[in-house]
C-alpha positions as CSV (number, residue, x, y, z in Angstrom):
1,X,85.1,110.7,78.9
2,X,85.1,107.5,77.2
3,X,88.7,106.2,79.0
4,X,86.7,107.4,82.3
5,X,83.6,105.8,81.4
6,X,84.5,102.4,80.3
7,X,87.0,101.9,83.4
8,X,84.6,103.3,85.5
9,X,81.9,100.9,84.2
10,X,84.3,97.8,85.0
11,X,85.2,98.9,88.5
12,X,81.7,99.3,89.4
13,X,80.8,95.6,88.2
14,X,83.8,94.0,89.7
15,X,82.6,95.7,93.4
16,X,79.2,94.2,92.4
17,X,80.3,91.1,91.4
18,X,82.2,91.2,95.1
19,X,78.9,91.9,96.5
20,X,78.9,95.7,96.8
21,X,76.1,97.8,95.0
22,X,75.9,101.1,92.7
23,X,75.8,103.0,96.1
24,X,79.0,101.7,97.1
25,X,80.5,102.8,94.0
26,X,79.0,106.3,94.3
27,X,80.6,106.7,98.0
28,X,84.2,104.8,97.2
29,X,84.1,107.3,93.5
30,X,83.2,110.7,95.6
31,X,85.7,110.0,98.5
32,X,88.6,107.8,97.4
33,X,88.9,109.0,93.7
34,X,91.8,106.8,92.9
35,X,91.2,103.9,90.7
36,X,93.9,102.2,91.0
37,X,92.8,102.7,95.1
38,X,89.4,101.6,94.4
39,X,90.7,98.6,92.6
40,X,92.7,97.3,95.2
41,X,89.9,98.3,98.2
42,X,87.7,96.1,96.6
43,X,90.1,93.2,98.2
44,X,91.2,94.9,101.2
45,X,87.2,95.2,102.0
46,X,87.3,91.7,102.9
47,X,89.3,91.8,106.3
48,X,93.0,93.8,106.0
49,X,93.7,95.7,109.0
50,X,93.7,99.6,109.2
51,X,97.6,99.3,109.2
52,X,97.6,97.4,106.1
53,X,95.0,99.2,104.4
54,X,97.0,102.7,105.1
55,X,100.4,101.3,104.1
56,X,98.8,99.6,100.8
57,X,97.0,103.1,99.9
58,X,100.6,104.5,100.5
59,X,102.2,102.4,98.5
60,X,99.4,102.4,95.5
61,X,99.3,106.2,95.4
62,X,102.7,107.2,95.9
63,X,102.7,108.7,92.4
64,X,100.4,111.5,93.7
65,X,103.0,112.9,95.4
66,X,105.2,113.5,92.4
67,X,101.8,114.7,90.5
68,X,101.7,117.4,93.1
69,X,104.9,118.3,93.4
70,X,105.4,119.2,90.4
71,X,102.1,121.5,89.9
72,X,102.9,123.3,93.5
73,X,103.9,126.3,91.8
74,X,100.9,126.5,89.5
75,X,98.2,125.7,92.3
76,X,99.1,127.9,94.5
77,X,98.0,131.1,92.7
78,X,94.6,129.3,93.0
79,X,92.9,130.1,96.1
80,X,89.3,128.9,98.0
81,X,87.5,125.2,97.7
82,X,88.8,125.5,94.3
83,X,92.0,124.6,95.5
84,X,91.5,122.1,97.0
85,X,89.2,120.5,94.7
86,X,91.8,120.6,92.1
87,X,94.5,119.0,94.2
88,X,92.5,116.4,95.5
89,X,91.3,115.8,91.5
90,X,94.3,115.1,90.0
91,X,94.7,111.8,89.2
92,X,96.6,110.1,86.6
93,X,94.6,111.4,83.7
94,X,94.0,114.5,84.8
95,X,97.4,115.7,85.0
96,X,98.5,114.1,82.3
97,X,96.2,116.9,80.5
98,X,96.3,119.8,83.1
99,X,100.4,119.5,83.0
100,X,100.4,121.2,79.1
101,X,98.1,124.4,80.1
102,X,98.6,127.4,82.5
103,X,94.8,128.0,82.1
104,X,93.3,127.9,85.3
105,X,89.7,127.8,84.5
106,X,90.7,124.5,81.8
107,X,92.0,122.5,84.6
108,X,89.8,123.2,86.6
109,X,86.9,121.7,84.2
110,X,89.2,119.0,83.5
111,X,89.3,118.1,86.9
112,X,85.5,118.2,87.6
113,X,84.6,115.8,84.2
114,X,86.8,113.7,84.8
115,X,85.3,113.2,88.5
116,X,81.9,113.4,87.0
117,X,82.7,110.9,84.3
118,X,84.4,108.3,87.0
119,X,81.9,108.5,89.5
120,X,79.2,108.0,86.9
121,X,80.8,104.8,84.9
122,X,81.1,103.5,88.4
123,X,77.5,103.7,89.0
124,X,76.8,102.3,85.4
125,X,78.4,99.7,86.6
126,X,76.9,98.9,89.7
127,X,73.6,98.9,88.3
128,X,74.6,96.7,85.0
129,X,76.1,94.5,87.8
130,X,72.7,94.2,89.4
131,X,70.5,93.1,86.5
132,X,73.0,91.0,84.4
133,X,75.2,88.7,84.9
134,X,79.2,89.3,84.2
135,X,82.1,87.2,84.3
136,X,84.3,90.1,86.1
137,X,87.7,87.5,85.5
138,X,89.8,90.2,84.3
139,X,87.9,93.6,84.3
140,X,91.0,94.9,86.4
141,X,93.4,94.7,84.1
142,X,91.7,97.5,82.4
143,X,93.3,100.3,84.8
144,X,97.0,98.9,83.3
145,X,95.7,99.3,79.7
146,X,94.9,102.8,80.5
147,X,97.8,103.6,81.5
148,X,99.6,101.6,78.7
149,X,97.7,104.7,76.3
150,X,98.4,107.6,78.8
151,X,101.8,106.8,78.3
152,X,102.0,106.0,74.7
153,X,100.0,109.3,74.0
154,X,102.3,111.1,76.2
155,X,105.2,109.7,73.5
156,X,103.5,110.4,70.8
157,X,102.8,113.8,71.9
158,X,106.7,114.3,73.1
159,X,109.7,115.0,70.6
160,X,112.5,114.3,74.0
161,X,111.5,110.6,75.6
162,X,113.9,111.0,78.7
163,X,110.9,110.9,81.0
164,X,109.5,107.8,79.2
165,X,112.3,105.9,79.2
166,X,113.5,107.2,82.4
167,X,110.2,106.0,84.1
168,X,110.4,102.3,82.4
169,X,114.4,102.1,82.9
170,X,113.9,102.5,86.7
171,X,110.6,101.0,87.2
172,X,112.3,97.8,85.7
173,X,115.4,97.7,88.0
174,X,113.8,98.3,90.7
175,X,111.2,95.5,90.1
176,X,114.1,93.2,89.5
177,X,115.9,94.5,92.9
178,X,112.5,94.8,95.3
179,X,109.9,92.5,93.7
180,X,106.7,93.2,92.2
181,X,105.1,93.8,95.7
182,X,107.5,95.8,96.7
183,X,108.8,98.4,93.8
184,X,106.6,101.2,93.6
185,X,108.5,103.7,96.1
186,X,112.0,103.3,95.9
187,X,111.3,103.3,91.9
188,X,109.3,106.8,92.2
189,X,112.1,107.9,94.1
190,X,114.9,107.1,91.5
191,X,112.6,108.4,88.8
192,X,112.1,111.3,90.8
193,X,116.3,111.8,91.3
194,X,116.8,110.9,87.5
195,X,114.7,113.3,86.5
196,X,115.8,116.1,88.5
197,X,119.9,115.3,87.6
198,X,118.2,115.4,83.8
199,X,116.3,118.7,84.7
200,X,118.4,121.2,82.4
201,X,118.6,119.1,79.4
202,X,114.9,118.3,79.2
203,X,113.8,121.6,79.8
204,X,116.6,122.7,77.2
205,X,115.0,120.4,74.8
């Protein structure tokens, strides 16, 4: 609640300080549910094309994929609006929480708080946005601190680090190879074969 809050707060100040109000938030919170998305839209509100738009939401949440891939077998006992709820909730924090428990009814309220607790540190936002003023220089980089502590709770929590430094190992070569605007796939990808040629020792460990 408190990760969700405070980013939450800072992305809805940022849109207002671009010149979107709590309502926005509300609307890009409910629908989009993707901060790092929502980050980014803020920007692409201000004239990209549909093409670009599509390709840069692609590109930004690529990760999903491998978040879903990977609970297929344990969603799909789940049936109804549930369902689909909980596939279109899982975001980065989310899973890195719903990935350690076969409880169904747990990630299932881990999913809706964390929605709840987004959408309203969004709106917080917003409306501190409206009635004082904020230097927003910054606020963005909030999203890469939280995922700096998912990942360093995710070591902490973890006696094998294959993942971890399989994740940074590729992510690094292929920012060296692609370029910073242009690393995110082909680095999910060769995390994703790593991972899988790994597969028996992880799970053996």
């Amino acid at each position: 609640m408190t990760g969700y809050i405070v980013l939450g707060t800072g992305f809805g100040i940022l849109l207002n300080a671009k010149g979107y109000n709590a309502l926005w938030a509300l609307a890009m919170g409910l629908i989009i549910y993707s901060g790092t998305m929502q980050f980014v839209a803020v920007d692409l509100f201000s004239g990209a094309s549909l093409g670009a738009a599509a390709m840069t939401s692609l590109m930004v949440s690529a990760r999903h994929l491998f978040y879903g891939i990977s609970m297929v077998n344990r969603y799909k006992k789940i049936h109804g609006l549930k369902k689909f709820y909980m596939i279109f909730a899982l975001t980065d924090e989310t899973y890195s929480l719903v990935c350690e428990s076969d409880d169904e009814d747990y990630c299932f309220w881990v999913s809706i708080l964390d929605h709840t607790y987004w959408v309203a540190g969004g709106i917080i936002g917003g409306l501190l946005g409206q009635v004082m003023p904020f230097d927003s220089t910054g606020i963005d980089f909030a999203l890469t601190a939280l995922f700096i502590t998912i990942c360093v709770e995710q070591w902490l929590c973890r006696e094998e680090h294959y993942s971890a430094l399989t994740g940074f190992c590729a992510s690094v070569l292929c920012l060296l190879i692609f370029g910073a605007e242009n690393f995110l796939i082909p680095s999910m990808f060769l995390i994703t074969f790593a991972l899988f040629m790994l597969r028996r020792k992880i799970e053996n460990e």
